[in-house]
C-alpha positions as CSV (number, residue, x, y, z in Angstrom):
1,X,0.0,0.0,0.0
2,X,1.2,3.3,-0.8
3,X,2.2,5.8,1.7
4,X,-0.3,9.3,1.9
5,X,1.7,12.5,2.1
6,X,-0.4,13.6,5.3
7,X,1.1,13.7,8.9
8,X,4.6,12.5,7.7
9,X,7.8,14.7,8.2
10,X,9.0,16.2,5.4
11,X,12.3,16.8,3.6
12,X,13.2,19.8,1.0
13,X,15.9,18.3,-1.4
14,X,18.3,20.4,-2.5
15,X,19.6,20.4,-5.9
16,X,22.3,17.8,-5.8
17,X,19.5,15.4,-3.9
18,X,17.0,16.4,-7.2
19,X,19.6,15.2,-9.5
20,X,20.1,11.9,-7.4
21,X,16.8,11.0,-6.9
22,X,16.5,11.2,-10.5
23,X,19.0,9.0,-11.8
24,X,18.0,6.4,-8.6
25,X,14.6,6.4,-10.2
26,X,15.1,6.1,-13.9
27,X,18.2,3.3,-13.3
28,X,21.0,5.9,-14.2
29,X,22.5,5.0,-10.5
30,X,21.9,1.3,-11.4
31,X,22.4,-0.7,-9.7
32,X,21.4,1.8,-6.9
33,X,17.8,2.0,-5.8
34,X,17.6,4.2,-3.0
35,X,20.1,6.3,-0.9
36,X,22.8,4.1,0.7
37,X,22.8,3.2,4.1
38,X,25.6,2.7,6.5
39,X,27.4,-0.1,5.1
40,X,27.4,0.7,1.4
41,X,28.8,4.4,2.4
42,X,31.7,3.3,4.8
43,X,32.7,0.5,2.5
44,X,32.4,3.3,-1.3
45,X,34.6,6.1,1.0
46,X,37.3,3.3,2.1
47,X,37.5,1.3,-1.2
48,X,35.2,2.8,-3.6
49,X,32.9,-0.3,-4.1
50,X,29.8,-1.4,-2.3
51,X,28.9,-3.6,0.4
52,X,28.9,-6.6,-1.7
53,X,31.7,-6.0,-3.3
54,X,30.4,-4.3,-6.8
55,X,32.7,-1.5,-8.1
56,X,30.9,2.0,-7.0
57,X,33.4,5.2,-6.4
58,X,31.8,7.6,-5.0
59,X,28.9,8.5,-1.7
60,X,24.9,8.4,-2.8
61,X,23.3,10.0,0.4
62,X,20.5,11.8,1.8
63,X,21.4,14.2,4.4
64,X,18.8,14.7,7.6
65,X,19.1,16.9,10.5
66,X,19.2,14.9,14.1
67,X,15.0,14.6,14.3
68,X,14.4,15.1,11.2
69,X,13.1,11.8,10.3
70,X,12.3,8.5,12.2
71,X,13.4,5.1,11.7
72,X,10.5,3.1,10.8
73,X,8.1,5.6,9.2
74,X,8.2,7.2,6.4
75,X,9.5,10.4,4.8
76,X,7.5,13.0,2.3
77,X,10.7,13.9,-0.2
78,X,9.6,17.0,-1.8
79,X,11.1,19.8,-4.2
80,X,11.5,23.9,-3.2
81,X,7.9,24.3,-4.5
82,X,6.5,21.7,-2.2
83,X,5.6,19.1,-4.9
84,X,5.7,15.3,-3.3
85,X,8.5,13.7,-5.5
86,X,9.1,10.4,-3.7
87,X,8.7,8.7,-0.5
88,X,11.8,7.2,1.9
89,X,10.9,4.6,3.9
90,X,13.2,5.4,6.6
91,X,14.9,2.3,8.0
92,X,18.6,3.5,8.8
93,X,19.4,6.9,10.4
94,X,23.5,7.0,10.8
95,X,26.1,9.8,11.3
96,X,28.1,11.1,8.3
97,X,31.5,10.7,8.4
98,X,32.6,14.0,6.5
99,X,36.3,13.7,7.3
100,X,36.7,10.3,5.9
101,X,34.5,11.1,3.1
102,X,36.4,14.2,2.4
103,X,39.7,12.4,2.4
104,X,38.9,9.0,1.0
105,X,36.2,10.1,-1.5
106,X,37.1,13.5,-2.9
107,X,40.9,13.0,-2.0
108,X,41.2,16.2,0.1
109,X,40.2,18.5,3.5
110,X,40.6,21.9,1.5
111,X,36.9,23.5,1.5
112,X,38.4,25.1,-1.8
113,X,36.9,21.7,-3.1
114,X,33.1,21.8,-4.5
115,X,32.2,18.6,-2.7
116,X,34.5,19.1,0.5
117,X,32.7,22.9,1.3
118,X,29.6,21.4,0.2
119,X,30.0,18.6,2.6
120,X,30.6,21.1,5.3
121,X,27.5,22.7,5.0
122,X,25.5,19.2,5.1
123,X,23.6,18.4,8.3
124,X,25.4,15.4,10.4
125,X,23.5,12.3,9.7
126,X,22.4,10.5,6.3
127,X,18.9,8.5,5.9
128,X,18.6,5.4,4.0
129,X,15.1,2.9,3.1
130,X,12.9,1.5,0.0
131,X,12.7,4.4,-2.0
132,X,9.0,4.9,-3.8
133,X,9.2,6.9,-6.2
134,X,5.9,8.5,-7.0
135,X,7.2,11.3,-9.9
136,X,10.3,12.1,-11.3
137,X,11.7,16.1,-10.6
138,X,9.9,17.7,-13.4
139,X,12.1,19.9,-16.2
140,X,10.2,22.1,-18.6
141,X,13.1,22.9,-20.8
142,X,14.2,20.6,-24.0
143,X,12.3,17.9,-22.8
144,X,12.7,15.8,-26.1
145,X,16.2,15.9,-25.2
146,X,15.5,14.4,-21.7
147,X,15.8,10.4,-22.1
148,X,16.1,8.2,-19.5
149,X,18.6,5.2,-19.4
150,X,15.7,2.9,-20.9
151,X,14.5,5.5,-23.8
152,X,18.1,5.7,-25.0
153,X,19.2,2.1,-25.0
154,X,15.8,1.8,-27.3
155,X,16.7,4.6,-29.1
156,X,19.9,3.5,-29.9
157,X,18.3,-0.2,-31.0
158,X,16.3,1.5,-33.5
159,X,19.4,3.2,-34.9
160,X,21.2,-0.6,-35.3
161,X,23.8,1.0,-33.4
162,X,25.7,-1.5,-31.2
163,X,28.8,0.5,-30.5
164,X,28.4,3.9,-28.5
165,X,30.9,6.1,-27.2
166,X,29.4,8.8,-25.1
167,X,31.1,12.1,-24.6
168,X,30.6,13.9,-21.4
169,X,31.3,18.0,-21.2
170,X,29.8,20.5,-18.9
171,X,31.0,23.1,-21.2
172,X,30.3,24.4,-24.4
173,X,32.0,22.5,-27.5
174,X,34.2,24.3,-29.8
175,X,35.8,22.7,-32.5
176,X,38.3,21.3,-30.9
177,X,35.7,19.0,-29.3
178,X,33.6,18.3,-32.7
179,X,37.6,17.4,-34.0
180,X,37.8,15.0,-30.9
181,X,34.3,13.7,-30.8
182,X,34.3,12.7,-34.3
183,X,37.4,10.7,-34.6
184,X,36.7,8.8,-31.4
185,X,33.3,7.8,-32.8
186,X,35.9,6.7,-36.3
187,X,37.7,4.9,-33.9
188,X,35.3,2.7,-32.7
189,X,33.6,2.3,-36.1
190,X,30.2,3.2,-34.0
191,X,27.9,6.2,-32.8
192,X,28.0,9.1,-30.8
193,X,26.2,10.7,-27.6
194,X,27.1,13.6,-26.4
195,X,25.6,13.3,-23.1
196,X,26.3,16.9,-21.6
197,X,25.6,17.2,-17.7
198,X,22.2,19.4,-16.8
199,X,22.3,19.4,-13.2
200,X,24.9,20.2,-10.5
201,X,28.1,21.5,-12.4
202,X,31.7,23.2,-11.1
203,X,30.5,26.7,-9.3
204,X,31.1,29.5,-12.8
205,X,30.3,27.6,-15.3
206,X,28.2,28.7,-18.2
207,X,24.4,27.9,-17.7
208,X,23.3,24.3,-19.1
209,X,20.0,26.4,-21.3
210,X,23.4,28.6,-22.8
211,X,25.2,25.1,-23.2
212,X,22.2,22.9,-24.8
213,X,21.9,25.5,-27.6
214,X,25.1,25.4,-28.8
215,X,25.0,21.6,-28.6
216,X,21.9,21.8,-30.8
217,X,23.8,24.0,-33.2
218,X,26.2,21.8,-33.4
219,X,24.8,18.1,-33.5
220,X,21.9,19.9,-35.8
221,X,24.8,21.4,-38.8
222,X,28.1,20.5,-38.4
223,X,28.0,16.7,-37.2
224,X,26.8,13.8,-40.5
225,X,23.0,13.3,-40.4
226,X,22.6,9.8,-38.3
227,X,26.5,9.8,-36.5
228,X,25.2,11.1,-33.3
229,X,22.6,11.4,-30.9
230,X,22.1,14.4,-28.1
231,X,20.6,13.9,-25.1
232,X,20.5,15.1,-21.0
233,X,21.9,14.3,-18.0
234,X,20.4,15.5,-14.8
235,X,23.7,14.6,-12.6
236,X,25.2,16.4,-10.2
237,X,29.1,16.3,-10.3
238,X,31.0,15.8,-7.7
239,X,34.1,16.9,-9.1
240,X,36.0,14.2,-8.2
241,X,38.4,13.2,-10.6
242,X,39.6,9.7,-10.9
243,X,36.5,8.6,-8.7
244,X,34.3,10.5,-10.9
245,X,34.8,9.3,-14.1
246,X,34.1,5.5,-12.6
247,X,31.1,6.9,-12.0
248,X,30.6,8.9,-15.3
249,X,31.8,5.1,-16.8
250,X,28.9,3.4,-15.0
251,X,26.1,5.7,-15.8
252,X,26.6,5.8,-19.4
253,X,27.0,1.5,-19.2
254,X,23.4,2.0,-18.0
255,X,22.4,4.4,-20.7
256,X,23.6,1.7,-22.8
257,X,27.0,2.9,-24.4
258,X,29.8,0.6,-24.5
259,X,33.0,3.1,-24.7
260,X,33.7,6.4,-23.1
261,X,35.6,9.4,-23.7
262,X,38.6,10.6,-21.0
263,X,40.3,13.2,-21.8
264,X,43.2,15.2,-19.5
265,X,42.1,16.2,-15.9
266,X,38.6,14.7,-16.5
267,X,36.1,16.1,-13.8
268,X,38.7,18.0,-12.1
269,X,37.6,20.6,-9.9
270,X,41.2,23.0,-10.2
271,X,43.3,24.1,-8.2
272,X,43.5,24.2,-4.2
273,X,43.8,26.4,-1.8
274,X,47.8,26.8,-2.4
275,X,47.5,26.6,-5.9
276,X,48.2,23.0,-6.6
277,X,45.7,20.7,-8.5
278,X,43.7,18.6,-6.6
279,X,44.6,15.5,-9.2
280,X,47.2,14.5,-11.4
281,X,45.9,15.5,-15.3
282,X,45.9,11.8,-16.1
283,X,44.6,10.4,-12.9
284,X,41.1,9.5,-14.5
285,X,42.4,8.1,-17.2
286,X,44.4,5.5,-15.3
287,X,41.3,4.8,-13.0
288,X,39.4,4.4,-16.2
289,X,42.1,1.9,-17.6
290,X,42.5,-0.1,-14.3
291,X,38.8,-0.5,-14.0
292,X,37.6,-1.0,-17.7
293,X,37.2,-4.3,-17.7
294,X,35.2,-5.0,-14.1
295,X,33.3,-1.6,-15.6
296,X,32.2,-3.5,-19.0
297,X,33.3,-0.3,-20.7
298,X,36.1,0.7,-22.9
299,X,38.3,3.9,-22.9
300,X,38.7,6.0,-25.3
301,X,41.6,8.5,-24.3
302,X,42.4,11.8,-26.3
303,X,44.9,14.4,-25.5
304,X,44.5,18.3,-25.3
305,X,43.3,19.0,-29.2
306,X,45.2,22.4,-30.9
307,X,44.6,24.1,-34.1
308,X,47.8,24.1,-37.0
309,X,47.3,27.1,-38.4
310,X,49.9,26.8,-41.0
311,X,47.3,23.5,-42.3
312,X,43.9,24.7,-41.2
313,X,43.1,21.7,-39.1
314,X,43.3,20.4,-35.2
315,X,45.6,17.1,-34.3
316,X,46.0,15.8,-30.9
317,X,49.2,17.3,-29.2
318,X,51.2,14.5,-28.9
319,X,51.3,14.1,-32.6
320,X,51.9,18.1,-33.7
321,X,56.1,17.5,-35.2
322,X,58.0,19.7,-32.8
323,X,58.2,23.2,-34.1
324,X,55.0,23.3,-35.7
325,X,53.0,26.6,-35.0
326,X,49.9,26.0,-33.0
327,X,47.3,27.9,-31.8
328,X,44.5,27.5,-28.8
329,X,42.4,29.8,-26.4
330,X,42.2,28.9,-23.0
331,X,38.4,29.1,-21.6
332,X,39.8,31.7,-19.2
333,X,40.8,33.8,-22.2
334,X,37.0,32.8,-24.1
335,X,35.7,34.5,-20.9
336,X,37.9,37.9,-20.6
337,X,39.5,38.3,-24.4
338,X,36.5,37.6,-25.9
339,X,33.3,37.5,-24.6
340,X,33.6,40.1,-22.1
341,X,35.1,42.9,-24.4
342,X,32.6,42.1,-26.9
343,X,35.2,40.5,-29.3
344,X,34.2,37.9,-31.6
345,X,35.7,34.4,-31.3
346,X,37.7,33.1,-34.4
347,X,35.8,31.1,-36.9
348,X,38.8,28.2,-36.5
349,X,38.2,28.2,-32.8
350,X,34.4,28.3,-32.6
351,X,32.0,27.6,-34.9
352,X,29.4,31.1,-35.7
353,X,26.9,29.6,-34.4
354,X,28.3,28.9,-31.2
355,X,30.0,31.6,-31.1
356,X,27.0,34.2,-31.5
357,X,25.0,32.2,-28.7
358,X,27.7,32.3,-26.4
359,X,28.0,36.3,-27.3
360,X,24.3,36.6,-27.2
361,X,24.5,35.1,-23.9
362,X,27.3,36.7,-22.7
363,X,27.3,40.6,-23.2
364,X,30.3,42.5,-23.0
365,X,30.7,44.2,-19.6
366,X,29.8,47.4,-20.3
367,X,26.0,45.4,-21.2
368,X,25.9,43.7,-18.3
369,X,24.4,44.7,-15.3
370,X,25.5,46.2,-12.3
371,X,25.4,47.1,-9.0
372,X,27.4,50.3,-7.6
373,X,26.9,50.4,-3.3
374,X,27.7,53.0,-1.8
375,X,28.3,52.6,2.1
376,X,29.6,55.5,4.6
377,X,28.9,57.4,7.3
378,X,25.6,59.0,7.7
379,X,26.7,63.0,6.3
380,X,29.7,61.1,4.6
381,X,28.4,62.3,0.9
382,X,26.6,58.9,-0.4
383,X,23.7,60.0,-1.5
384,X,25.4,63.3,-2.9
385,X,27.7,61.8,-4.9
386,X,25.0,58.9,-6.3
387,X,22.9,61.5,-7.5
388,X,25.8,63.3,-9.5
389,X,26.8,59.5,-11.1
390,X,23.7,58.9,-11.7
391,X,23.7,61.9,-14.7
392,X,27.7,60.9,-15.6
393,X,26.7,57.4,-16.2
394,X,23.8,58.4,-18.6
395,X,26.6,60.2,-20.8
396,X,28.3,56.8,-21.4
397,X,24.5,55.4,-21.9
398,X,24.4,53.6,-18.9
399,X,20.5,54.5,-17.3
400,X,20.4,53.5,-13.3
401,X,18.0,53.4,-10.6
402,X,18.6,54.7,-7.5
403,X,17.9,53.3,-4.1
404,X,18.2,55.7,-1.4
405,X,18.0,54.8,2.3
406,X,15.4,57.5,3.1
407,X,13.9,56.4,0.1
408,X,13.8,52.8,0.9
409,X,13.0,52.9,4.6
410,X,10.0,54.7,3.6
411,X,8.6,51.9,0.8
412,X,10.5,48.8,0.8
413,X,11.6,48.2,4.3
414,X,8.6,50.4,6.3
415,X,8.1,49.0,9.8
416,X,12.1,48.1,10.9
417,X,13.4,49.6,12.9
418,X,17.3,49.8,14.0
419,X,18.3,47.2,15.4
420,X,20.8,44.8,14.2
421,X,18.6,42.3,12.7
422,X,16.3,45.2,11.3
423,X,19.5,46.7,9.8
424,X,20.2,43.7,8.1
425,X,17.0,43.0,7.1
426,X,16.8,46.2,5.6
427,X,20.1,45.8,3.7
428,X,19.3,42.1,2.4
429,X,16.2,43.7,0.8
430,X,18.4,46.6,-0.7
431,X,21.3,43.8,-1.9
432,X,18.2,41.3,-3.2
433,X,16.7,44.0,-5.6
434,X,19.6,45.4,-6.9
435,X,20.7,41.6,-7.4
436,X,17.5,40.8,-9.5
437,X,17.9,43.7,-11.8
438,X,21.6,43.5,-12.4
439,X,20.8,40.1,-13.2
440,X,18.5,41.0,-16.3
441,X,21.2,43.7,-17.3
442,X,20.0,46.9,-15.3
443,X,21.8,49.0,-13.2
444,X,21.3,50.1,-9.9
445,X,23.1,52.6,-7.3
446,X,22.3,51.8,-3.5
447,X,23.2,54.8,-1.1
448,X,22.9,52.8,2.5
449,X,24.9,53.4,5.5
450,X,25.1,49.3,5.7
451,X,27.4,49.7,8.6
452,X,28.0,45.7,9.0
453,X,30.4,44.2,6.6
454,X,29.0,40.5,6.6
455,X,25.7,41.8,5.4
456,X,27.4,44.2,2.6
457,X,29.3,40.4,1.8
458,X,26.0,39.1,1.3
459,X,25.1,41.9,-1.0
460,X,27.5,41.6,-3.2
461,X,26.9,38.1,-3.5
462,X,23.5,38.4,-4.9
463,X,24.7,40.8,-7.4
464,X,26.3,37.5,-8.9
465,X,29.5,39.2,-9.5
466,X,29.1,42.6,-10.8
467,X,29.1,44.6,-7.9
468,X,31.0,47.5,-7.2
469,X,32.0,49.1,-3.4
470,X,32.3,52.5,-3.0
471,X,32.9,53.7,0.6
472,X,32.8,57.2,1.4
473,X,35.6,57.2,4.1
474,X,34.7,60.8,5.0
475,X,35.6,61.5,8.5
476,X,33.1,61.4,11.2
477,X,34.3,64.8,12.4
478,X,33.5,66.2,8.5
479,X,30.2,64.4,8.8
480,X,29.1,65.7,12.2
481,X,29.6,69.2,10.3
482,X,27.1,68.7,7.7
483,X,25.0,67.1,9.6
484,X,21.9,69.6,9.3
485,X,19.2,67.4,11.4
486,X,20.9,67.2,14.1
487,X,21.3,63.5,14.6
488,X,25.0,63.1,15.7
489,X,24.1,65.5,18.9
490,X,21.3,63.8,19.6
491,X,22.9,60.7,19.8
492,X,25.5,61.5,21.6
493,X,23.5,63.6,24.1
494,X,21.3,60.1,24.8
495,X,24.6,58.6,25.6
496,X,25.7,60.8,28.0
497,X,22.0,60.3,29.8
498,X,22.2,56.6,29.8
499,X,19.8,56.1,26.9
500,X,21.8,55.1,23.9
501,X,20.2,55.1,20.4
502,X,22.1,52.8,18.7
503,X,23.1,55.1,16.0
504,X,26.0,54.6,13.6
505,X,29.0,55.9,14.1
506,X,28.2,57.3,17.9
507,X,27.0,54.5,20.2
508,X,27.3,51.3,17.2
509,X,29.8,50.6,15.2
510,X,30.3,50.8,11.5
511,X,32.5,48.1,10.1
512,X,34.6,49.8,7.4
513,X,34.8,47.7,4.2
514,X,38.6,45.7,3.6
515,X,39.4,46.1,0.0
516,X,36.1,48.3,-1.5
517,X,36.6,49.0,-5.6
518,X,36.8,52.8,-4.6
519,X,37.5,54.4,-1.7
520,X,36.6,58.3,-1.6
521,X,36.8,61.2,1.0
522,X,34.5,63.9,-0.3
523,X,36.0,66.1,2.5
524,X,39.1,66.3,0.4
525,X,37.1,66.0,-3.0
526,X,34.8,67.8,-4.9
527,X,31.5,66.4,-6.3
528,X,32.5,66.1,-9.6
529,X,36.0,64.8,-8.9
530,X,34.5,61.9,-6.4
531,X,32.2,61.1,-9.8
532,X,35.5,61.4,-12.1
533,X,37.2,58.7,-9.3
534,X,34.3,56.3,-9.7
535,X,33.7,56.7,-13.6
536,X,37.6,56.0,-13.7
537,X,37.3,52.9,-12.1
538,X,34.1,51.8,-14.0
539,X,35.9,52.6,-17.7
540,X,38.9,50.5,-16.6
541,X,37.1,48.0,-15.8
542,X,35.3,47.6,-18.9
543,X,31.8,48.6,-17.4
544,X,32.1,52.0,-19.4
545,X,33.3,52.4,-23.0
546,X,34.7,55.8,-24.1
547,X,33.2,57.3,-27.2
């Protein structure tokens, strides 16, 4: 008898536990069923196979909160929205061992690693039980491309295909890739998935709805009608290297390919914390060749692809005669040289297609959106000197909104008051509007005292990256001079009666900001020439373009 939703505790899944639930359910995770319990965990983090020996590299778990759940009843699994997605049958509550996991499983302690610092912010214990599944996580975009292990395997019997070698890529391809894709599927005298990851990826990459168009593009004009097939996969990486692509390896077994391609530093999350890569460039394909055979898959390994300029075509590295003049663009450089100056990428490097969705995509600075906070003193010139930029950033045809702290207290945050948590309140919903616009390409100035710098962090966060800090590090004796209400004596009049009012500056501090993007004293500097500092900074930074 299936379980009713009513009077059972419920859990919110984040999005890594979406993308496993997913793959448990369709037989992607095969031949996984549910979360694992205690002993499958302790025995995948020691020696990367399961409790009955079967080869599995890497942890499958559901994270609960002490109380969260009880053994023996079950569990409503739900997404953000609410929707009832699955029910756990909860028959093993057991205490995560994130050190050993950390160490054993992702090969590291350094947070710097996706996994590890997402591991830190996981409650303590894991939940395991019969998993019933009652719907799948539903996606509304490209759903013909969304086939499950068993749609693809049928898919690919219709096509009288009986070699596959899947490609996986959380990035977009250029031609480099096509080059590589094509001559493995040669190789194998076989066909081709590109099987690009839709779910959890490395924090920074480009967007999977950015990344699914170009594949279209692609697999729809530049690949042989027939040679290969596109398709989903709701995973979320772990980043972990020469565990990872063991469990890349198994998922496409179950998706019914019978080779796979490794390339150098396959699922490899960077650098660490001192710089030094977290795995060896070839460590997955090592794993992949030591484990190919108990894996029922075979490898096919490339090296780094370049571009012979002198011949017009790519050739694996290894084989380029030494001296040769080569030619490549790092994705750093595809980021800063490129898309964010508005510079078209070469036709040898990217095909136009690709290229004018990723620039579509990804506007030059000076057409993104932004967020300029200004944060001072109360009388240190914030407001002053927003509504001066305000005009100069019209000449370079940047229009702005402005979000005063008068102005807000009296619409968007009416009813705090000044206490800590009000303040912060306050100055989340300042940081989440300006976020939402710069997002969609607008700009906005915020003139806030925002005396705390943890909640300015926070700020700045939501502005996903284009934010700039502008403190006004006016003195508070210049500030106490201008100040025409009165405030400053006031304040410190209520101290000297006992009654403090908790105002900035006087009686509470004001956390000066560590490294802002501009710092200005507008007791030393004019109006216009605080504007000049801050347009400065904006054209240097790409923001602004000069006529």
């Amino acid at each position: 008898m299936k379980a009713s939703a009513k009077d059972y505790p419920s859990l919110t899944l984040d999005e890594r536990a979406l993308c496993d639930l997913e793959l448990l359910a369709t037989g992607g995770f095969s031949p996984l069923t549910t979360f694992m319990g205690k002993a499958d965990y302790e025995r995948v983090v020691a020696e990367s196979r399961l409790a009955n020996g079967v080869l599995w590299p890497l942890p499958v778990t559901l994270p609960v909160a002490p109380g969260a759940v009880a053994q023996g009843k079950p569990a409503a699994l739900r997404d953000v929205y609410g929707n009832l997605l699955a029910f756990l049958h909860v028959d093993e509550i057991y205490e995560a061992d994130k050190e050993s996991e950390a160490k054993h499983a992702y090969g590291s302690l350094d947070a710097a690693h996706p996994s590890v610092g997402y591991l830190r912010k996981l409650p303590s214990h894991y939940a395991s039980g019969r998993l019933e599944v009652i719907r799948t996580p539903p996606h509304f975009d490209f759903t013909p491309l969304r086939r499950t292990p068993a749609d693809l395997r049928a898919h690919f019997a219709e096509m009288g295909w009986s070699k596959i070698v899947a490609f996986q890529t959380r990035n977009p391809l250029h031609r480099a890739h096509e080059e590589l894709t094509k001559r493995a599927a040669e190789q194998i005298k076989g066909g081709l998935l590109i099987h690009p990851v839709v779910g959890v990826t490395k924090p920074g990459d480009v967007d999977h709805y950015t990344r699914v168009r170009c594949y279209r593009a692609l697999v729809d004009h530049y690949y042989k009608p027939g040679s290969v097939v596109l398709s989903l996969l709701p995973l979320a990486m772990r980043m972990a290297g020469p565990r990872e692509v063991l469990l890349h390896a198994i998922i496409r077994r179950n998706f019914g390919c019978t080779h796979f391609i490794v390339g150098r530093d396959h699922a490899g999350p960077g650098k660490d914390s001192t710089g030094k890569p977290f795995y060896d460039p070839y460590a997955a394909q090592e794993a992949m060749g030591k484990h190919a055979a108990e894996l029922g898959m075979e490898m096919v390994d490339f090296k780094q692809m370049v571009y012979l300029p002198d011949k017009d075509q790519y050739a694996p590295v290894d084989e380029v005669p030494a001296g040769t003049r080569t030619a490549d663009i790092s994705g750093t450089q595809v980021r800063d040289d490129y898309l964010a100056k508005g510079n078209p990428l070469p036709e040898w490097f990217s095909r136009p297609a690709v290229a004018k969705i990723l620039g579509d995509a990804n506007p030059p600075k000076f057409r993104q959106g932004l967020t300029i906070w200004f944060t001072g003193l109360s009388g240190s010139g914030k407001s002053t000197i927003a509504h001066a930029l305000v005009e100069r950033l019209a000449e370079y045809g940047r229009n702005c909104s402005l979000l005063d702290g008068d102005e807000i207290r009296t619409h968007l945050s009416k009813g705090l008051g000044f206490s800590k948590e009000d303040r912060d309140t306050n100055i989340r919903r300042v940081g989440y509007v300006a976020g939402m616009v710069a997002q969609h390409g607008g700009t906005t100035l915020c003139s806030v005292i925002s005396p705390y710098r943890a909640v300015r962090d926070e700020a700045r966060k939501m502005s996903k990256g284009n934010f700039v800090e502008v403190y006004c590090s006016t003195p508070i004796e210049v500030c106490e001079q201008r100040d025409v209400k009165g405030m400053y004596a006031k304040a410190r009049a209520a101290v000297a009666e006992g009654k403090p009012m908790g105002f900035t500056g006087v009686d509470d501090p004001y956390e000066a900001p560590l490294n802002p993007e501009v710092a200005i004293d507008t007791g030393k500097l004019s109006v216009a020439e605080c504007a000049d500092a801050i347009i400065k900074y904006l054209l240097e930074k790409g923001y602004l373009v000069a006529d």
